[in-house]
C-alpha positions in Angstrom: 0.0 0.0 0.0 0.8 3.1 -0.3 0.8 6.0 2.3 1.3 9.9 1.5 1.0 12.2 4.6 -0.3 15.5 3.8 0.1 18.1 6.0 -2.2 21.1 5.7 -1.0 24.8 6.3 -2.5 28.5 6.0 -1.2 31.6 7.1 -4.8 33.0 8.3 -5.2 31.2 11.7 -7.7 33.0 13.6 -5.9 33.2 17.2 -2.4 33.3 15.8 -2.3 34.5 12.0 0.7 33.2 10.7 1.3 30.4 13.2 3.1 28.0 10.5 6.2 30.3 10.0 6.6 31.0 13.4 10.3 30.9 14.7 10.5 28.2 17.4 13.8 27.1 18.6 15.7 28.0 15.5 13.1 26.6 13.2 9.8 27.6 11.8 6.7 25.7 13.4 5.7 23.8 9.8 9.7 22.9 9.7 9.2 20.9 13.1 6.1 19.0 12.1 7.6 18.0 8.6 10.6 17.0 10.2 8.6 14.7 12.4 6.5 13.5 10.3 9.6 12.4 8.0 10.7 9.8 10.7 7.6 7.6 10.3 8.4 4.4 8.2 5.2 3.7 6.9 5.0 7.1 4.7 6.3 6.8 1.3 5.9 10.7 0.7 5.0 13.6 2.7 3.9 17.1 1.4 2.5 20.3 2.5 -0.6 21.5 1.1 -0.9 25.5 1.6 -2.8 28.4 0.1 0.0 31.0 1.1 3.1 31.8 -1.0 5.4 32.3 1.7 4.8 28.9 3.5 5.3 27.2 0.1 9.1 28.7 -0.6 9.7 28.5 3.6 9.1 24.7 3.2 11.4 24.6 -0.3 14.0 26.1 1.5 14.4 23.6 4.6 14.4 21.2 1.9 10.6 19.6 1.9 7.7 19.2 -0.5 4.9 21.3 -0.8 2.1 22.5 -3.2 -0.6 25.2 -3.3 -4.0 24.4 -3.0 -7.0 26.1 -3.4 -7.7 29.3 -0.7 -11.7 28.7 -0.1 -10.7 25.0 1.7 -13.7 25.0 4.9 -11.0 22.8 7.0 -7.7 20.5 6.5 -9.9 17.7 5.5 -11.0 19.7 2.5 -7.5 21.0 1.9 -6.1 17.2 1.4 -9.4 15.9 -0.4 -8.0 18.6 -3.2 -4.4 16.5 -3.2 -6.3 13.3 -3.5 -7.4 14.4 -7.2 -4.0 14.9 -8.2 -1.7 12.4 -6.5 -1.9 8.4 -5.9 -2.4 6.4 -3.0 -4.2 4.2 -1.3 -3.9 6.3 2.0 -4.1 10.3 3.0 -2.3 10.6 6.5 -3.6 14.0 7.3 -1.3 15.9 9.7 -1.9 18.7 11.7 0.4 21.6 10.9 0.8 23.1 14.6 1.7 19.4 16.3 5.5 20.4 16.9 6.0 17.4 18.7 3.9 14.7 17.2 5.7 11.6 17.6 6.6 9.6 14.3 4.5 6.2 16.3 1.4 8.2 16.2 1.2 8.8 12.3 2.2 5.2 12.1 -0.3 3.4 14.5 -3.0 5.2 12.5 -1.7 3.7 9.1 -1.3 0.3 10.4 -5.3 -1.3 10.6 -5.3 -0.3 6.7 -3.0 -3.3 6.1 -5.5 -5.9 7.7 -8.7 -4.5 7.0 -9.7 -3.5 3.5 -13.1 -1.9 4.3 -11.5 0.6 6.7 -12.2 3.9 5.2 -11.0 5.9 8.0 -9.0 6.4 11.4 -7.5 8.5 13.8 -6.0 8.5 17.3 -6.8 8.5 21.1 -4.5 9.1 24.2 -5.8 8.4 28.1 -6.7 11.4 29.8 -5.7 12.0 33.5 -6.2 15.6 33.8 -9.5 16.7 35.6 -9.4 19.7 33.6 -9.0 18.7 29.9 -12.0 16.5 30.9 -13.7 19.1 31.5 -12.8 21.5 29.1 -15.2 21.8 25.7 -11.3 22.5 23.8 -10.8 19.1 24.5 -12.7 16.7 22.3 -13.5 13.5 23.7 -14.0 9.9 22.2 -15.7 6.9 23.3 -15.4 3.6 21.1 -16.6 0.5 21.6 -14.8 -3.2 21.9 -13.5 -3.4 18.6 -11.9 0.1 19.0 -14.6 2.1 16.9 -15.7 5.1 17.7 -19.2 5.4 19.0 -19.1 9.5 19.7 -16.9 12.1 20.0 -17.8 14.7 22.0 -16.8 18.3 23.6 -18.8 17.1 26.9 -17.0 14.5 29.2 -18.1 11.4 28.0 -18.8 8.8 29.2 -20.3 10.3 32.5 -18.3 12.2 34.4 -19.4 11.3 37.6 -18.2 7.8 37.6 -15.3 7.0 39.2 -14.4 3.6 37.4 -14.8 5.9 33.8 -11.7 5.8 31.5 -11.8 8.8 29.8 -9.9 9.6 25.9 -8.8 12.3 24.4 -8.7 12.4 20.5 -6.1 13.3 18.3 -6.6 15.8 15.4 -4.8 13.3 13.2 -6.7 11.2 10.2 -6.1 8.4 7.7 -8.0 8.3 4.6 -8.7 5.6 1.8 -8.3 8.4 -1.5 -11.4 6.9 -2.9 -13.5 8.1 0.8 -11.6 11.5 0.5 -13.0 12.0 -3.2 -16.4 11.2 -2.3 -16.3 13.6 1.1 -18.1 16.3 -1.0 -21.0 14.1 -1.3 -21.6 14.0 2.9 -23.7 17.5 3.9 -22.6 18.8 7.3 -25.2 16.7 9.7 -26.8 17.9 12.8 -24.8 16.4 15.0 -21.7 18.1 13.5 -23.1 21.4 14.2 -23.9 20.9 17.3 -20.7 19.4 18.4 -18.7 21.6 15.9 -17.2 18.1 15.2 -16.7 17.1 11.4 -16.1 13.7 12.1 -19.2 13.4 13.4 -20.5 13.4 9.9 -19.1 10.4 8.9 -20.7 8.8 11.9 -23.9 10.1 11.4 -23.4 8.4 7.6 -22.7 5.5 9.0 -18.9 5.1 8.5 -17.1 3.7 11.1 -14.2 5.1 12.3 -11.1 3.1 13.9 -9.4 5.3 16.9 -6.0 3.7 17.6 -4.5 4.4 21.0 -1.5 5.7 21.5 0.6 6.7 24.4 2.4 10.0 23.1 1.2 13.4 24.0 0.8 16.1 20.6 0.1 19.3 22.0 -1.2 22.0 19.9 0.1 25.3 19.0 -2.6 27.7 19.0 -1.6 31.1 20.8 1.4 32.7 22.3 1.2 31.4 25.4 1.5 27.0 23.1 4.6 28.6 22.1 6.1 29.9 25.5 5.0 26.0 26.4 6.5 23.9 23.6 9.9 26.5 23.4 11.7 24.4 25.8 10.6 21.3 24.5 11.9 22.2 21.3 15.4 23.1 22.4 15.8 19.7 24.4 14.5 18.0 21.2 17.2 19.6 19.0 20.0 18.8 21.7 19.1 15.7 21.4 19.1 15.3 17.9 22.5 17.3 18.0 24.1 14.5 20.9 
């Protein structure tokens, strides 16, 4: 099979325009994704799908691959559906373009049920959450699945009730694989009233009745959203590189 991660980047981010070419730790914030991203075996190419000039010749110049897409893309998703027109695969890994530190296991646990499972249109990731707070919190999106490892609902809400002690709570990952055929037909799915709700997209596919495989995984992949993300990840960055450097 073949894998290409995709990872989608504009400049016009709402709470921090410009976020992708953001100097973190000697590097620009879409420089420490792609560079991630590059360590995970199962991807046979990576590229970065943008609608903005200067991310396109920031990404040349460290070296990586990247194309422009079209600048009235609704989300990511749509962003990489565009790239499924024009390049083959089996799978789209879409990456999110302000995960400085995903880890390479992540991007590669959610390729690996494609192998097995050839009616698997779609997956993502979940991580165990301990914090009271990000339970709590309506930034944090929540995921249930059932025995197989499907989701059943993802939610803003903590689900499953709160109030029980015994409840294992998950946090999702914005991370998705895609079969290219599912991507070209995401057009035909109408935002559902769940999704609106929720202000979950992948809740459409649910409410379409396509089942979605979370794979858990054990690695943290903060966000970088607004000054304060990049105070946070700044010194995680700088041990990263020493490491790297050692």
């Amino acid at each position: 099979m073949r894998f290409v991660g995709v990872i989608p980047a504009r400049y016009k981010s709402k709470r921090l325009p410009g976020k992708a070419l953001i100097n973190i730790a000697g590097k620009p914030l879409i420089q420490w994704v792609y560079d991630r991203a590059c360590k995970a075996v199962c991807l046979d190419d990576l590229v970065v799908a943008t609608d903005d000039l200067r991310i396109l010749k920031t990404v040349q110049k460290f070296g990586g691959k990247a194309v422009m897409t079209r600048g009235d893309h609704a989300s990511g998703t749509d962003r990489v559906a565009e790239l499924a027109d024009s390049i083959e695969a089996d799978v789209f890994v879409n990456i999110q373009g302000d995960q400085p530190l995903i880890a390479p296991q992540i991007i590669e646990n959610v390729c690996k049920p494609f192998e097995s499972d050839s009616d698997l249109q779609v997956s993502t990731a979940r991580i165990n959450i301990t914090d009271e707070n990000q339970i709590n919190s309506p930034n944090v999106v929540k995921v249930v699945v059932n025995s197989q490892g499907y989701a059943l609902y993802f939610s803003r809400s903590p689900i499953p009730c709160a109030d029980r002690k015994e409840a294992v709570f998950y946090k999702h990952l914005g991370i998705y694989a895609y079969r290219q055929k599912f991507l070209q037909s995401l057009s035909e799915l109408k935002p559902s009233e769940l999704e609106k709700v929720e202000g979950l997209e992948q809740l459409r596919f649910l409410e379409n009745g396509i089942s979605i495989r979370v794979m858990q995984v054990f690695d943290e992949s903060p966000h970088v959203d607004t000054q304060e993300d990049v105070s946070r990840v700044t010194p995680l960055l700088e041990n990263s590189a020493k490491e790297l450097e050692a």
